[in-house]
C-alpha positions as CSV (number, residue, x, y, z in Angstrom):
1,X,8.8,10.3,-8.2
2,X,9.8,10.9,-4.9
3,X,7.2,14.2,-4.7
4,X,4.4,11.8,-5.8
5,X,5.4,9.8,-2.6
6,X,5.1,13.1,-0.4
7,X,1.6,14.1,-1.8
8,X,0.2,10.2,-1.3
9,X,1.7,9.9,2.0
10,X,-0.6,12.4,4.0
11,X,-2.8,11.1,7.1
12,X,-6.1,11.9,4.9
13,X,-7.2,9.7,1.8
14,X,-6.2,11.2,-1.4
15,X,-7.9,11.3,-5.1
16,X,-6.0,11.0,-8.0
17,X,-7.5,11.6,-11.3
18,X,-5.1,10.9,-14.0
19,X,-6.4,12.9,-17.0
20,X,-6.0,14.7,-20.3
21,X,-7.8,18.3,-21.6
22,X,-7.9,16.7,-25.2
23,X,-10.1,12.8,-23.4
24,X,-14.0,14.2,-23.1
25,X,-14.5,11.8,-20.1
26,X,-11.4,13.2,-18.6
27,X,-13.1,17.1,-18.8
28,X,-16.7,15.9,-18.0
29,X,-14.6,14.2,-14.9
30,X,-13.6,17.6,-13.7
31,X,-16.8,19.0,-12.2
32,X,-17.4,15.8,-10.5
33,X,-14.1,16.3,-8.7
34,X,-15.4,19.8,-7.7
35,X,-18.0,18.2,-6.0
36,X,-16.4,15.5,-4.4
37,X,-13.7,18.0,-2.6
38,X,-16.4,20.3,-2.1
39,X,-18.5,17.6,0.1
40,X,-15.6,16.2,1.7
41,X,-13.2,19.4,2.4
42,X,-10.5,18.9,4.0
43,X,-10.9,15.5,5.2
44,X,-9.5,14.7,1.9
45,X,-7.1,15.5,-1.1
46,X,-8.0,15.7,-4.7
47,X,-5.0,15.6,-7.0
48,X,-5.3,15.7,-10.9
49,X,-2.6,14.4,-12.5
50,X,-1.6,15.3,-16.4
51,X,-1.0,12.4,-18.3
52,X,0.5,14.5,-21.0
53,X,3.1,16.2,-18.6
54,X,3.7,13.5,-16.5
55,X,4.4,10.6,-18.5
56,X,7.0,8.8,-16.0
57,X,4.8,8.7,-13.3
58,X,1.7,7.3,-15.6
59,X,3.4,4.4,-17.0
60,X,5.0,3.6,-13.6
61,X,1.5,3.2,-12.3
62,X,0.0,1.6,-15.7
63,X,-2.5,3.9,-16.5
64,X,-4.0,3.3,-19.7
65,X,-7.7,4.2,-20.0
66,X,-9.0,7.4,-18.8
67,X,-9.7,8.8,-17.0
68,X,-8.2,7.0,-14.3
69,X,-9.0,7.3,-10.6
70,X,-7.2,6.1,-7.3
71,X,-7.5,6.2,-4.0
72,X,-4.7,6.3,-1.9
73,X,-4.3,6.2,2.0
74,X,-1.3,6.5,4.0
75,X,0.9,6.0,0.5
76,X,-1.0,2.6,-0.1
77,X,-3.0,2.3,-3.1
78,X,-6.6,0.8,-1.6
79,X,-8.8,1.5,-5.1
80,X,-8.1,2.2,-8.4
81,X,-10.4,2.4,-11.6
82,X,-10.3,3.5,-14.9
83,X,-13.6,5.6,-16.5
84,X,-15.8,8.0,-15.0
85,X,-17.7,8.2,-11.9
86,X,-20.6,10.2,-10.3
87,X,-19.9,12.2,-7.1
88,X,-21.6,10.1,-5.4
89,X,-19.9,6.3,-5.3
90,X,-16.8,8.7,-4.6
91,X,-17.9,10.4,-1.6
92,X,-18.9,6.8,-0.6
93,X,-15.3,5.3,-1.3
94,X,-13.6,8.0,0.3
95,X,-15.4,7.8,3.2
96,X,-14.8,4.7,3.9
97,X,-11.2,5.6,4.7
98,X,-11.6,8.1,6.2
């Protein structure tokens, strides 16, 4: 656990997107992601996170549907939500912290 708290503690607003290859919205999510780090470069993290191999860290943060999405910024959590997005309302979330 105490690797996720160096990847959330950066200066820059991180993505997580907890998934799995075998959840359809958690595939169709991947693209999206693309897109988001593509439009936002470096002014941002995207991190996906395998539910499957990383069990301990999913249940410590609750995650139950996917996938699941949070936004983190300087190791706080400031948005979380379960289901799939558009590129779009992301780009707008993360810029608001940047």
């Amino acid at each position: 656990m105490s690797k996720f708290g160096e990847l959330i503690d950066v200066k820059v607003p991180v993505l997580l997107d907890f998934f799995t290859e075998w959840n359809e919205p958690s595939v169709s999510m991947h693209p999206v992601l693309r897109d988001v780090a593509e439009a936002l470069g470096d002014k941002i993290k995207v991190i996906k996170i395998d539910v499957d191999k990383n069990r301990e860290l999913s249940e410590a943060l609750r995650v139950k549907g996917l996938p699941t999405l949070m936004i983190y910024k300087n190791g706080e959590m400031v948005w979380r939500q379960a289901g799939e997005q558009d590129a779009g309302t992301l780009i707008g979330l993360l810029q608001e912290y940047l």
